[in-house]
Short mmCIF file of the C-alpha atoms (twelve columns), coordinates in Angstrom:
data_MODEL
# 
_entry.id   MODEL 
# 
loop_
_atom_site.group_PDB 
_atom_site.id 
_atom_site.type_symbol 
_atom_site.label_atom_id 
_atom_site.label_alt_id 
_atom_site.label_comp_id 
_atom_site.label_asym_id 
_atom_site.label_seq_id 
_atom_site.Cartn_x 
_atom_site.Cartn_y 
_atom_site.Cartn_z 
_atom_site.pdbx_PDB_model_num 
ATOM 1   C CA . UNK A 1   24.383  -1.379  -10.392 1 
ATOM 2   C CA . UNK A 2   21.266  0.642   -12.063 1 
ATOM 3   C CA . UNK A 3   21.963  2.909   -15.064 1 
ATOM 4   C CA . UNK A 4   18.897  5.463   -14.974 1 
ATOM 5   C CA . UNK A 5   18.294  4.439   -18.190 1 
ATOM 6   C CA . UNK A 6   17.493  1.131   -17.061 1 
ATOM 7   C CA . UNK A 7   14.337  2.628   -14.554 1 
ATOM 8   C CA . UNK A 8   11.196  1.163   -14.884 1 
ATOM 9   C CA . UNK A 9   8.133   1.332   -12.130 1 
ATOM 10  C CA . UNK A 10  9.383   -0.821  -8.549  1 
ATOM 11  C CA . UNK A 11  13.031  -0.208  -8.886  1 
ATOM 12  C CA . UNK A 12  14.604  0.229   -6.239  1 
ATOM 13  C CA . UNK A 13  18.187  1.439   -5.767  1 
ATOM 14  C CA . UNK A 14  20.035  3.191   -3.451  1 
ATOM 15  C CA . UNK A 15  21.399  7.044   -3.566  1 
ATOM 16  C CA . UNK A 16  23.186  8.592   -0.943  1 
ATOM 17  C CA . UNK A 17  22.105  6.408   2.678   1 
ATOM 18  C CA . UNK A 18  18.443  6.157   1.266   1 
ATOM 19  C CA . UNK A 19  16.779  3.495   -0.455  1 
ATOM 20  C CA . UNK A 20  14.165  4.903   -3.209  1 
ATOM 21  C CA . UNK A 21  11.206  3.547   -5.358  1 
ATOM 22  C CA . UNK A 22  10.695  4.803   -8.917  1 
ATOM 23  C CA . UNK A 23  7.000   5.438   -8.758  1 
ATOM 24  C CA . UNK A 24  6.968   6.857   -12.162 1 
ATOM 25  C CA . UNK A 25  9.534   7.624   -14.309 1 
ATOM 26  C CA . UNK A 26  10.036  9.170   -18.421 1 
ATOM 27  C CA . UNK A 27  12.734  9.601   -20.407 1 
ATOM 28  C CA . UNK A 28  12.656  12.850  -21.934 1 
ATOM 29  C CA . UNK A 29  14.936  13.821  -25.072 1 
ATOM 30  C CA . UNK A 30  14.762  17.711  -26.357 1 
ATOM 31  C CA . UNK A 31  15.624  19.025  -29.686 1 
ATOM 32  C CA . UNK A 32  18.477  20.559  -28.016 1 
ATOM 33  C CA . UNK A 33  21.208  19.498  -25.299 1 
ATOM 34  C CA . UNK A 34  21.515  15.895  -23.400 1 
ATOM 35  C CA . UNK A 35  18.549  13.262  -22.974 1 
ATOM 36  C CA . UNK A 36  17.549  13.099  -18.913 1 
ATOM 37  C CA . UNK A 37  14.970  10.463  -17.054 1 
ATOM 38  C CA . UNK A 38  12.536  12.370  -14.934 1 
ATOM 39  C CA . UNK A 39  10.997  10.399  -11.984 1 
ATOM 40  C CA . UNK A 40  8.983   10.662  -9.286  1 
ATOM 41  C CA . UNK A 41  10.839  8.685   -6.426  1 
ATOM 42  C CA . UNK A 42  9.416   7.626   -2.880  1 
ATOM 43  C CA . UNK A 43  11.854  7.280   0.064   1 
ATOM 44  C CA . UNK A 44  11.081  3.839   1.345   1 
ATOM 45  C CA . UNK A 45  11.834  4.300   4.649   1 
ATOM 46  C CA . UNK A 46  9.788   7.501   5.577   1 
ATOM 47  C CA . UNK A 47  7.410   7.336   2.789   1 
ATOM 48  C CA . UNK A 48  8.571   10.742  1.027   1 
ATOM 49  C CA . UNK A 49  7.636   11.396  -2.529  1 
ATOM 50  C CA . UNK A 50  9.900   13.603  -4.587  1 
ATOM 51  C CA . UNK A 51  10.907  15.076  -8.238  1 
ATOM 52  C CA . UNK A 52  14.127  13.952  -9.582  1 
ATOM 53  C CA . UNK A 53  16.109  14.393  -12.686 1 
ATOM 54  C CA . UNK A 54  19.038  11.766  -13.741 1 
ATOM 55  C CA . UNK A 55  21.312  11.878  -16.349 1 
ATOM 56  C CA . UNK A 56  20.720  8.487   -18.393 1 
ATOM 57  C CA . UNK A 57  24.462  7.055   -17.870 1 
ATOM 58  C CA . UNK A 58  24.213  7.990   -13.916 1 
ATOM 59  C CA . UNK A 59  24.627  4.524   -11.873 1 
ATOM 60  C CA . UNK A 60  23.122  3.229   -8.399  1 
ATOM 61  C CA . UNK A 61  23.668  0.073   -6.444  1 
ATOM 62  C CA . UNK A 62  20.030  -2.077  -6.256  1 
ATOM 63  C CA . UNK A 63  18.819  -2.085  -2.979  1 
ATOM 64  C CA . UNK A 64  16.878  -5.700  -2.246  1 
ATOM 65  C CA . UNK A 65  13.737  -4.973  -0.868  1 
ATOM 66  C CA . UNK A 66  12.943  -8.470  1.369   1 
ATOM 67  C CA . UNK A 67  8.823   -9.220  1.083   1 
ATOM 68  C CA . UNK A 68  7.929   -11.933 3.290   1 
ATOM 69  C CA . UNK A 69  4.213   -13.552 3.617   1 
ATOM 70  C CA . UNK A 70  3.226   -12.776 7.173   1 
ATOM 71  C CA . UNK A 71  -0.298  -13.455 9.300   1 
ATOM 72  C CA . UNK A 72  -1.397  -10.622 11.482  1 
ATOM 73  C CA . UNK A 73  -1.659  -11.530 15.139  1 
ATOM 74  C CA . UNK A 74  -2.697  -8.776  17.366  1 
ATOM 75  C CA . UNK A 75  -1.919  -5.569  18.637  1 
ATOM 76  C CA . UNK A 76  -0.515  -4.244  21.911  1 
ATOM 77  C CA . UNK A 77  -0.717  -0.665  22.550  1 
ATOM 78  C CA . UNK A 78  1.402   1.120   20.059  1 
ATOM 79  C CA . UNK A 79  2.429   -2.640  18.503  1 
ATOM 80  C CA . UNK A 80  1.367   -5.085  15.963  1 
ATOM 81  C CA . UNK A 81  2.750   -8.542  15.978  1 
ATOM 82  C CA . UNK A 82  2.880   -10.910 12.728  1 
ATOM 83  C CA . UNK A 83  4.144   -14.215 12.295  1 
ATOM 84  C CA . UNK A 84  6.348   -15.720 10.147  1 
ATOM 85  C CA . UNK A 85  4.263   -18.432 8.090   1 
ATOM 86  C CA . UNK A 86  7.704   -20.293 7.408   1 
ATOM 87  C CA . UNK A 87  9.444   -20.088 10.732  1 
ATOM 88  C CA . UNK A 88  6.584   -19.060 12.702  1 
ATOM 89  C CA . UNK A 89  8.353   -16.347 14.529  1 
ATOM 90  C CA . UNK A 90  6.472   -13.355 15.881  1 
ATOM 91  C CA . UNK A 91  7.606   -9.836  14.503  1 
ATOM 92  C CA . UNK A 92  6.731   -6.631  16.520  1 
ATOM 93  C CA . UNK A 93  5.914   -3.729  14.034  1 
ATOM 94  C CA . UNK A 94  5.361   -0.191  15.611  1 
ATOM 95  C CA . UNK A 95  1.904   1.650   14.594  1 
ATOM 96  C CA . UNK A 96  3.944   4.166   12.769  1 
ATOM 97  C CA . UNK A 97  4.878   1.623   9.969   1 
ATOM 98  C CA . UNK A 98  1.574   0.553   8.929   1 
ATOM 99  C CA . UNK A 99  0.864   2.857   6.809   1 
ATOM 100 C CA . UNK A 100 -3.388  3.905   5.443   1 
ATOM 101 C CA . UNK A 101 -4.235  0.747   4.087   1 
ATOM 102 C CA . UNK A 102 -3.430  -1.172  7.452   1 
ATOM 103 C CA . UNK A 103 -6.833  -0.132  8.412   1 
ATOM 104 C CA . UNK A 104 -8.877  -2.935  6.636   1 
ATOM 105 C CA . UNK A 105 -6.874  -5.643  7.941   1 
ATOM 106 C CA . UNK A 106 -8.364  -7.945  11.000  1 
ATOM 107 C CA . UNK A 107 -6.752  -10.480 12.785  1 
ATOM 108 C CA . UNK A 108 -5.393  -13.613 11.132  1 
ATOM 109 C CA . UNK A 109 -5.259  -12.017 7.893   1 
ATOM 110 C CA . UNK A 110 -1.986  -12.664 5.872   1 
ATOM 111 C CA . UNK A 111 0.120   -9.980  4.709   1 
ATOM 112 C CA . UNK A 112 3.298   -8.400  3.620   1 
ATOM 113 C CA . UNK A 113 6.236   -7.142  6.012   1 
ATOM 114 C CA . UNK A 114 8.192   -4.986  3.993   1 
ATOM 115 C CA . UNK A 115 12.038  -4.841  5.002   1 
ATOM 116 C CA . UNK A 116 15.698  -3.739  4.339   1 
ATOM 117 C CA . UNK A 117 18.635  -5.109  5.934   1 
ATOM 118 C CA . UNK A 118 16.521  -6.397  8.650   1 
ATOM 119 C CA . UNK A 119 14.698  -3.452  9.652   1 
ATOM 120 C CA . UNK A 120 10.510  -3.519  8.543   1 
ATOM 121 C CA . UNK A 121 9.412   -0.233  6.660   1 
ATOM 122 C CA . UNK A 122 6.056   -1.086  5.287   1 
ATOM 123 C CA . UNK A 123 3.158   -3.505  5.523   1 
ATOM 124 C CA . UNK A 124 0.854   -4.503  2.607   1 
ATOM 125 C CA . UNK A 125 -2.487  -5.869  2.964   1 
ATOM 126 C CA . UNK A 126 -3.330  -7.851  -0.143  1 
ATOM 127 C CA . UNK A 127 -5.286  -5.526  -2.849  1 
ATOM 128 C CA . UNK A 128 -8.884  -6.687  -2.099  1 
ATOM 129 C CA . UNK A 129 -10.191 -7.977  0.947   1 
ATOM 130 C CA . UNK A 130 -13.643 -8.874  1.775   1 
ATOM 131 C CA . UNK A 131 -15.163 -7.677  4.962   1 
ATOM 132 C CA . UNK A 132 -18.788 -7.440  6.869   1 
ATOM 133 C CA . UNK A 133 -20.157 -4.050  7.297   1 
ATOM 134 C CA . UNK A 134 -20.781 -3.223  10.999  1 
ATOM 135 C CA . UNK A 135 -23.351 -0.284  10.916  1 
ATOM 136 C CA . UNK A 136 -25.272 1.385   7.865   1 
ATOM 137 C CA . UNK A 137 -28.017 3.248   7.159   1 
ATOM 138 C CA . UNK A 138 -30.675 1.413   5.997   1 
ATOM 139 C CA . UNK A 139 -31.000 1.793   1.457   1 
ATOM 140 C CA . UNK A 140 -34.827 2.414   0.966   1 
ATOM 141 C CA . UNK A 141 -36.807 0.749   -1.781  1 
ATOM 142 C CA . UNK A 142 -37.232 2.813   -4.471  1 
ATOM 143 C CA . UNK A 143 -34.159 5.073   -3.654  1 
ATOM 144 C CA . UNK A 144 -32.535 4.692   -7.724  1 
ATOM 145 C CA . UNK A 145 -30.944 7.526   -8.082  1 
ATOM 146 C CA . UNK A 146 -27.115 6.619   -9.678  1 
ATOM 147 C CA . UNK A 147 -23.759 7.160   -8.195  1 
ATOM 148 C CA . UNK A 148 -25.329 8.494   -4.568  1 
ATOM 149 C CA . UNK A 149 -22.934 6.269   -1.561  1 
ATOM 150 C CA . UNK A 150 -23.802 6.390   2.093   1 
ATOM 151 C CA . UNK A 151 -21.115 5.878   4.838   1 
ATOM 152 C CA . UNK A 152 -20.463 2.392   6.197   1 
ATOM 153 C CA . UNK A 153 -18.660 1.064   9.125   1 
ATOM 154 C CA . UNK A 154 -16.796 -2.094  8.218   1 
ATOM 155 C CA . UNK A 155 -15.822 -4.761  10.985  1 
ATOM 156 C CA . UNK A 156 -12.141 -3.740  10.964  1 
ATOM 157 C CA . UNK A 157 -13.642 0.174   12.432  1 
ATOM 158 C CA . UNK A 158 -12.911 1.309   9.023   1 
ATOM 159 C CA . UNK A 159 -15.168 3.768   7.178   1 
ATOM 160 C CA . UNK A 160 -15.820 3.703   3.396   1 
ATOM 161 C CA . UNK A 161 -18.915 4.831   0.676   1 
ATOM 162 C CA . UNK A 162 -20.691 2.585   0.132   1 
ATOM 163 C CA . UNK A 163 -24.157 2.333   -2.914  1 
ATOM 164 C CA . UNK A 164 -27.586 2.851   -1.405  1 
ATOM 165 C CA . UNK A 165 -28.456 -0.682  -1.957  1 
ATOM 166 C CA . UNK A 166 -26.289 -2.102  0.585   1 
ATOM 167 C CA . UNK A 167 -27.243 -3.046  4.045   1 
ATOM 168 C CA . UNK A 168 -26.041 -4.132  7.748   1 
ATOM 169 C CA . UNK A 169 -24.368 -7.765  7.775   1 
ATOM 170 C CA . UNK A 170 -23.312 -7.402  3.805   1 
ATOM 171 C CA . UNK A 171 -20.082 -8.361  2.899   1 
ATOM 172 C CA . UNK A 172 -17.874 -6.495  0.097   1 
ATOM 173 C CA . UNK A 173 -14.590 -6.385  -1.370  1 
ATOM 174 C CA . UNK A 174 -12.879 -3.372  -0.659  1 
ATOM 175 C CA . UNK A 175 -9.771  -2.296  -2.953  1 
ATOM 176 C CA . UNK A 176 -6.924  -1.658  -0.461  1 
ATOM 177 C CA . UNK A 177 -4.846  0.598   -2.751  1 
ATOM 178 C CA . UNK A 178 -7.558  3.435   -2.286  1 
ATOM 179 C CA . UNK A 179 -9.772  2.472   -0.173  1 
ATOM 180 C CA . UNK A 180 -12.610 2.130   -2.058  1 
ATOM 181 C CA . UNK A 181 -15.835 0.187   -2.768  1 
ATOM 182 C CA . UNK A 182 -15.632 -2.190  -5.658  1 
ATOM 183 C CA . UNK A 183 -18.793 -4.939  -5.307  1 
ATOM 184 C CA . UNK A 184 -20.642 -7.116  -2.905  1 
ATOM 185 C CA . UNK A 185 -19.328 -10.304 -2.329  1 
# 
């Protein structure tokens, strides 16, 4: 059992059939009445963020959130199969699981498969990957002007800013978490 006094970032406990994820969380005490934890929670199921309020002595069960090291296979239609590295079992994920960040993975990439009780909720690709950019236009010389970013197609069909000075056939390292541009490899 979790007190909600005890909640830190990544906890996850059960309340009432769903499993949550304290996000964020601060304990709050005011000159007058009872101390409360407010959190921001995240259903980890359907992905819902919400505000909640807990009394400090209020108690949950921990819920065990299994994260296995998986490799990516390929896709079928509206599936994605990964492979167990230990048992090297293929798992069929549906597209709806994936989640934003699924975008900037490519085939025999390894990953984590989320799951509870033996059904998969989430997927995450490790934070920085390193990929080739497909299509760009072309940065021209003497084009110094700071913080300007032109689209770039990446060889996963994913789209991100990139600086001026980058061209076709470049590879960078993308931050997965937003999605973002961090330096050429």
């Amino acid at each position: 059992m979790i007190s909600a006094g005890d909640f830190r970032n990544g906890v996850t406990f059960e309340m009432d059939g769903n499993v949550l994820q304290i996000i964020e969380f601060q304990h709050v005490k005011p000159g007058k009445g009872a101390a409360f934890v407010r959190t921001k929670v995240r259903n980890v199921m359907t992905g819902s963020v919400t505000e909640r309020t807990f009394s400090p002595n209020e108690k949950y069960p921990a819920a065990f959130v299994e994260r296995r090291e998986m490799q990516y296979l390929y896709n079928d239609g509206g599936l994605y199969y990964f492979m167990d590295n230990e048992t090297y079992e293929s798992v069929p994920v549906g597209e709806d699981v994936l989640g934003d960040s699924f975008k900037f993975v490519k085939e025999n990439m390894d990953v984590k498969v989320l799951s509870y009780k033996g059904s998969v909720f989430g997927v995450e690709p490790p934070m920085f990957i390193e990929l080739e950019i497909t299509q760009t236009d072309p940065g021209f010389r003497g084009d110094t002007a700071t913080n300007v970013t032109k689209p770039a197609i990446l060889e996963t069909g994913a789209e991100v800013r990139v600086p001026l000075f980058i061209n076709q056939g470049d590879i960078i390292r993308i931050d997965t978490r937003t999605g973002e541009y961090m330096e050429r490899a």
